[in-house]
ROTOR-119326 format. One record per residue (C-alpha): x, y, z; residue number from 1. Coordinates in pm, whole numbers. Layout:
<<X; Y; Z>; NUM>;
...
//
This chain:
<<131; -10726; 6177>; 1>;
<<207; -10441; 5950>; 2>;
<<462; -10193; 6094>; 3>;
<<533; -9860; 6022>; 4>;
<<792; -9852; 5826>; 5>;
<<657; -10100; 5593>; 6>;
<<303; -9942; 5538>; 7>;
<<523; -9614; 5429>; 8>;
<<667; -9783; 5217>; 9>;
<<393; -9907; 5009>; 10>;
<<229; -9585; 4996>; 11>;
<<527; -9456; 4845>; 12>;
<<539; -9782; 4593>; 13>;
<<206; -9684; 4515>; 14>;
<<214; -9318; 4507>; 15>;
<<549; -9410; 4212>; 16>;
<<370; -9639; 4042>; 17>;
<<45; -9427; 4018>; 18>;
<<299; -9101; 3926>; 19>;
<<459; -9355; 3632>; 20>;
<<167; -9442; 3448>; 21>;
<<41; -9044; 3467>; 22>;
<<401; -8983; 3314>; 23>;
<<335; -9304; 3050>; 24>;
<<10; -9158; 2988>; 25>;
<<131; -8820; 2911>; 26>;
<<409; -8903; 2726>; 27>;
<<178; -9152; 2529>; 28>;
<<-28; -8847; 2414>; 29>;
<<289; -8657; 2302>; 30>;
<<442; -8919; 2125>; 31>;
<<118; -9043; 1955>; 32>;
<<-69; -8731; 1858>; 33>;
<<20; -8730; 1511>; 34>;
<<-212; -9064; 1513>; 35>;
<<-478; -9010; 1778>; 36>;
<<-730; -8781; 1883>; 37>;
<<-835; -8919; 2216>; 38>;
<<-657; -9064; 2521>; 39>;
<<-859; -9354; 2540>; 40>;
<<-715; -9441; 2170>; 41>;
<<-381; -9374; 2381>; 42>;
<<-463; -9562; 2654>; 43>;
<<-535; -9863; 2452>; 44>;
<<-220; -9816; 2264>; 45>;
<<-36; -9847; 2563>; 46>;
<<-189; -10131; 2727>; 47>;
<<-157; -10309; 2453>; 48>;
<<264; -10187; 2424>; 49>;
<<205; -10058; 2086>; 50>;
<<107; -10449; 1955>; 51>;
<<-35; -10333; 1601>; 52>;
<<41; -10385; 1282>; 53>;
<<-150; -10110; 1070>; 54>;
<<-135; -10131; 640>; 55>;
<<-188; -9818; 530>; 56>;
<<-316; -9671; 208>; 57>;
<<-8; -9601; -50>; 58>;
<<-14; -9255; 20>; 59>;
<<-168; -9231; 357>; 60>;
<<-42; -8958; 595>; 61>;
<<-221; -8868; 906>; 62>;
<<-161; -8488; 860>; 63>;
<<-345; -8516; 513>; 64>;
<<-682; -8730; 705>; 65>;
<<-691; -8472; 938>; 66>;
<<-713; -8223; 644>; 67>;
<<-1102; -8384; 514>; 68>;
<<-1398; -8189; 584>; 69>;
<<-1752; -8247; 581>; 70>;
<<-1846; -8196; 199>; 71>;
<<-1551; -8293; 80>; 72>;
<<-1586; -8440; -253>; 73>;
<<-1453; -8782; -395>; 74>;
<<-1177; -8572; -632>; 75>;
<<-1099; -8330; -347>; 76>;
<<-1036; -8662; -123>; 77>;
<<-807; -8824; -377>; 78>;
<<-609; -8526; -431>; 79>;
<<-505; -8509; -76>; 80>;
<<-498; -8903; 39>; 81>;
<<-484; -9099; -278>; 82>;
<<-673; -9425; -299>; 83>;
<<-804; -9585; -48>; 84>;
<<-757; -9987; 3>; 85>;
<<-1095; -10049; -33>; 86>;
<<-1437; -9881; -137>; 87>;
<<-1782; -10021; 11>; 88>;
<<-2081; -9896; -138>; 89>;
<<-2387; -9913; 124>; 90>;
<<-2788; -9845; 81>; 91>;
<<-2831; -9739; 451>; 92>;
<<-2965; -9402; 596>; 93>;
<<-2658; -9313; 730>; 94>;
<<-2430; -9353; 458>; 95>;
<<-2384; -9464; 100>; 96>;
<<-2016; -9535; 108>; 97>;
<<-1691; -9631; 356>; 98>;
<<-1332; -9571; 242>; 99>;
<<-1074; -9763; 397>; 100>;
<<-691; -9606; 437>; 101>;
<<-620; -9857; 685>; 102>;
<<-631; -10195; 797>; 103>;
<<-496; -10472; 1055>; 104>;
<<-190; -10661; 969>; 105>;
<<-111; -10934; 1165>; 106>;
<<-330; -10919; 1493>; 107>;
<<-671; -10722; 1448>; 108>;
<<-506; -10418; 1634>; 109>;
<<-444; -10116; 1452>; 110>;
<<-523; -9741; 1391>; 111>;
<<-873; -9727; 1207>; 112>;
<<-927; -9525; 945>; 113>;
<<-1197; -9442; 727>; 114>;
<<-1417; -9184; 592>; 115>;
<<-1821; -9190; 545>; 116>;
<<-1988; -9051; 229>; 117>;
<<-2310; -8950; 158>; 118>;
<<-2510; -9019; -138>; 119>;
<<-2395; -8702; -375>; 120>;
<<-2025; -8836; -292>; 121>;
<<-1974; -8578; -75>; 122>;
<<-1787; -8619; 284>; 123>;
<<-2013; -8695; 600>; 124>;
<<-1715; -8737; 830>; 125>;
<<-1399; -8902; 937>; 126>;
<<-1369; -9198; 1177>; 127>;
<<-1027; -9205; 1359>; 128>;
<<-925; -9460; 1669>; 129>;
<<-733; -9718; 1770>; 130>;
<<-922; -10091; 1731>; 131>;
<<-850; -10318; 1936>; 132>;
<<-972; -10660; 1832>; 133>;
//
């Protein structure tokens, strides 16, 4: 039989441990928001400790991928991010083309990172989140 003291006790364990992982959470977002734009992307991040190994592009900086906008053309693109590490052309109705600025190192987690182009070259967004393979 439980008694008293000891189902108190675990409240308070659980009420701590529910009060650390808000705090991890939070403090996940703050430390990772240069990378992210979602706390699930945060949330994988941490329950996975961090375990990626991204490659970027040569001249990849977050701050500049967050800069590309819709219509965005291939010069404009290269100006501000460089080359990416790999171009796929596509016939689909969504898209024409992918650019890569990322990829996985040594596991197949890692911050993904590419942009979609239409068929005049032109930006038709940005795709930013954490993969977790």
């Amino acid at each position: 039989m439980i008694e008293e003291g000891e189902s108190s006790m675990k409240i308070r364990t659980f009420i701590f441990g529910i009060i650390c992982v808000l705090a991890a959470s939070v403090l996940g977002v703050r430390i990772l928001q240069p990378y992210t734009r979602s706390f699930t992307d945060v949330a994988f991040y941490v329950l996975f400790l961090g375990d990626d190994f991204t490659v970027f592009a040569e001249n990849y900086s977050e701050s500049a991928f967050k800069k590309i906008r819709t219509g965005a053309t291939e010069a404009e693109v290269l100006a501000v991010l460089g080359e990416p590490l790999r171009k796929e052309t596509y016939k689909s109705k969504e898209y024409a083309a992918i650019w890569r600025y990322t990829k996985p190192g040594k596991n197949g987690n890692y911050w993904f990172r590419i942009i979609l182009w239409d068929e005049h070259a032109r930006v038709l967004r940005t795709k930013a989140k954490y993969y977790v393979d």
